[in-house]
C-alpha positions in Angstrom: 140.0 199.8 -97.6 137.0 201.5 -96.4 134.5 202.9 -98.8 131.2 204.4 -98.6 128.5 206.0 -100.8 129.2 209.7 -101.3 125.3 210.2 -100.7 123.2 209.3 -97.0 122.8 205.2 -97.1 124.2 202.3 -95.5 127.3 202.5 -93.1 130.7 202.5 -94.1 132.2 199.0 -95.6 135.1 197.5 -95.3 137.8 195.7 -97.6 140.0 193.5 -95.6 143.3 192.3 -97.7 143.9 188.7 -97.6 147.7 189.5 -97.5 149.4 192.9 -96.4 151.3 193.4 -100.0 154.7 193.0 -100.1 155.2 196.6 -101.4 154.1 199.8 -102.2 155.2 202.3 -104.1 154.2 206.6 -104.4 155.1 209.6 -106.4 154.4 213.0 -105.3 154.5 216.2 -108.3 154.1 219.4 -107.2 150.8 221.2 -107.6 152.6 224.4 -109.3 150.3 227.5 -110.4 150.9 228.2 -114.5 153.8 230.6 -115.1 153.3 233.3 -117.4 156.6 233.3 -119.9 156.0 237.0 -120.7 156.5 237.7 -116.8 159.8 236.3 -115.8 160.0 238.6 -112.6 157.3 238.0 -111.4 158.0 234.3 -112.3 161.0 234.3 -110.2 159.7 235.2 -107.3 156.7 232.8 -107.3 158.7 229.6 -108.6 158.3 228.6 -105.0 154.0 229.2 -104.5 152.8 225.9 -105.3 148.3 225.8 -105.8 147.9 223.2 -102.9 149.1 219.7 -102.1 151.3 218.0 -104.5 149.5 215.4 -106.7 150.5 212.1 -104.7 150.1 208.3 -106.5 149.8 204.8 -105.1 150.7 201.8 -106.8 150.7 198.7 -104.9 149.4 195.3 -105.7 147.2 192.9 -104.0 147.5 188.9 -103.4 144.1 186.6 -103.1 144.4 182.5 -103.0 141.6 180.6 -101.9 143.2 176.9 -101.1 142.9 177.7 -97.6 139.1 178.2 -97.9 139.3 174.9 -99.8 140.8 173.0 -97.8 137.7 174.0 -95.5 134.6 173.9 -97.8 131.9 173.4 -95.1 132.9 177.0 -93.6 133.3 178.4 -97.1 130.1 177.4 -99.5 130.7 180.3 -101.4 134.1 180.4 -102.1 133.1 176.4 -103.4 130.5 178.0 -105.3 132.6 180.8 -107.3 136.3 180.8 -106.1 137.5 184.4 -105.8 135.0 186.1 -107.5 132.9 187.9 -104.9 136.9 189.0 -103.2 137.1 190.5 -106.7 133.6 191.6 -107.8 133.3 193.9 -104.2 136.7 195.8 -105.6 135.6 195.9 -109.0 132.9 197.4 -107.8 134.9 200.7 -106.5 134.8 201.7 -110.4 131.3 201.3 -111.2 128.1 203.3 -110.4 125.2 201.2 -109.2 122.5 199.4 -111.3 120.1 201.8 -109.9 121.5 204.6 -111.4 122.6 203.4 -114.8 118.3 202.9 -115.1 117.4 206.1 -113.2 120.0 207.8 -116.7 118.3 205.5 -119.2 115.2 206.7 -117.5 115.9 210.3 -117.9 117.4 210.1 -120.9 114.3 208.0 -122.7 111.8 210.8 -121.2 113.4 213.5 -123.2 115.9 214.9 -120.5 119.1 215.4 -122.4 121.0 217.3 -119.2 122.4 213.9 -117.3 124.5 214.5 -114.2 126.9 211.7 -114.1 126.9 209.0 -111.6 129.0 208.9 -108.4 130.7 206.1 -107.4 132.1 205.3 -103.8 134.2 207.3 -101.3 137.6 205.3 -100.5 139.7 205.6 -97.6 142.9 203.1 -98.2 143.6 202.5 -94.2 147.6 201.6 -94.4 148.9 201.6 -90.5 147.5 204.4 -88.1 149.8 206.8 -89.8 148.4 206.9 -93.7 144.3 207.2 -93.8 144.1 208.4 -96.7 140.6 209.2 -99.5 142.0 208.0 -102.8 140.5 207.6 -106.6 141.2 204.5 -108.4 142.7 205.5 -110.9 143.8 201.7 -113.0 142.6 198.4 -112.3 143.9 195.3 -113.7 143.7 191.8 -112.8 145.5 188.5 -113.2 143.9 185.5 -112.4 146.5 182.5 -112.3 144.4 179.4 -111.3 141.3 178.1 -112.0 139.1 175.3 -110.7 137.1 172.6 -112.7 134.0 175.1 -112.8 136.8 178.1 -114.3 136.4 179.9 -111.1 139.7 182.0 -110.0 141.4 180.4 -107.5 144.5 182.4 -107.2 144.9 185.9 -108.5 146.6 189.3 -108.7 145.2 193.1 -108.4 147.2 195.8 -109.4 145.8 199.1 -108.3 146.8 202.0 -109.1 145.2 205.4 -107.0 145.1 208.7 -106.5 145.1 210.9 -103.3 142.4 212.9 -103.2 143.1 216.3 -101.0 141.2 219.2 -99.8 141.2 220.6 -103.4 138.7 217.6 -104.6 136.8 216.9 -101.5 133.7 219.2 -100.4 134.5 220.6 -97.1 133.2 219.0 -94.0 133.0 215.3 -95.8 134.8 212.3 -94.5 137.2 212.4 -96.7 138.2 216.3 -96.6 138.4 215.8 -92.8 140.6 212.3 -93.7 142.9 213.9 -96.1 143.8 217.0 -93.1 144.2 214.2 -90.9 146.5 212.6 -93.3 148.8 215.7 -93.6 148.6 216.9 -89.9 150.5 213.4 -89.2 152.4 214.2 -91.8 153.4 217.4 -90.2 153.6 216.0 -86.9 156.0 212.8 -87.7 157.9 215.6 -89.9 159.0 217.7 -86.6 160.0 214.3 -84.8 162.9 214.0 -87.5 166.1 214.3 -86.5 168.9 214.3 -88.5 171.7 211.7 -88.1 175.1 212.7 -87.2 176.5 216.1 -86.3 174.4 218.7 -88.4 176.8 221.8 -87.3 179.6 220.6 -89.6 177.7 221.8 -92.4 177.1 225.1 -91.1 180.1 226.6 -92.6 178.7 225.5 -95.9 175.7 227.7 -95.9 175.3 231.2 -97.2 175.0 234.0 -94.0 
C-alpha cells in the first residue's frame, strides 16, 4: 500500500506486506441511475445506462509474525521493544485523522466556531502486481492478534481489511488518485481486448438472433 496526505506534505509512504495473502476476494454492483416506476418506457430503454463505474469491493486479509525478527533481536530493537505493534499502529493509522487536527477542531470548536469541516484522512493506493493500482477507502478494519510475549506485545496476528475502490466519481480531477483509478481501468480495457475466447466461437453463431 501506498498512502499519502490528501493536502501538500511529506512524500508518499509505503506499506510493505510481510506476506503476499493467500487470497483476495472482490464484488463489483452496478452503478445504475434511479428508475422512475411511473415511466416504464422510458425505463426500458435506459435499463442498460449505468451513472459511472460499478461499485467494486476488496476483502483480503493480511499475515504479520515477528519470530523471525526474534530470532535476530540486535537488528530488530523495536520489534523487542513492542512486538507487532508499530506493523499495526502505521495501518491503523489509515482510519484516523492526525492529532493535529483533532486540536485544531477542539480549538475551533472552544472559540465559538460551530461550522467544523471534518478531517481528512490519507489517500491509499493498494499496489497488487503492475496490473491493479488502485485508490481505495478502508471501509472495515479488524484485527486478531494470536500470540503474545511476556511484556503482552502481539507477536503474531491477523488483519482483515475490507476496502472500497474509489473511481473518478469520488476523486477531484487531476489528483493522484483520479489519475490512478483511469489508469486502473485503461488496463482494464487493454487486458480486456487481449481476450480470446477458447475453442471455436463460430459454432454458436447460429444461436444468435440476425
Amino acid at each position: 500500500m501506498v498512502y499519502q496526505s490528501q493536502t501538500s506534505g511529506p512524500p508518499p509512504q509505503t506499506i510493505i506486506f510481510q506476506y503476499n495473502p493467500e487470497q483476495m476476494s472482490r464484488s463489483l454492483a452496478m452503478r445504475a441511475a434511479p428508475r422512475d416506476p411511473g415511466n416504464v418506457g422510458a425505463a426500458r430503454e435506459d435499463v442498460l445506462r449505468v451513472l459511472g463505474p460499478p461499485v467494486e469491493t476488496i476483502n483480503l486479509s493480511v499475515e504479520f509474525d515477528a519470530t523471525d525478527q526474534l530470532a535476530e533481536p540486535a537488528q530488530n530493537q523495536g520489534v523487542v521493544q513492542n512486538g507487532l505493534h508499530a506493523a499495526l499502529a502505521v495501518l491503523e493509522m489509515l482510519l484516523y485523522p492526525t492529532t493535529e487536527k483533532a486540536q485544531q477542531i477542539l480549538d475551533l470548536a472552544q472559540a465559538g466556531q460551530v461550522e467544523i469541516c471534518p478531517a481528512d484522512v490519507p489517500l491509499v493506493l493498494l499496489v497488487w502486481g503492475k496490473s491493479r493500482v488502485v485508490p481505495i477507502l478502508l471501509t472495515s478494519f479488524a484485527i486478531t492478534e494470536q500470540a503474545f510475549d511476556p511484556q503482552l506485545n502481539p507477536i503474531q496476528a491477523k488483519v482483515d481489511l475490507g476496502m472500497r475502490v474509489l473511481t473518478y466519481m469520488e476523486l477531484q480531477s487531476g489528483t493522484l488518485g483520479f489519475k490512478a483509478f483511469l489508469a486502473y481501468q485503461r488496463q482494464k480495457e487493454m487486458l480486456a481486448g487481449q481476450y480470446q475466447p477458447l475453442g471455436d466461437p463460430s459454432r454458436f453463431r447460429g444461436l444468435l438472433p440476425m
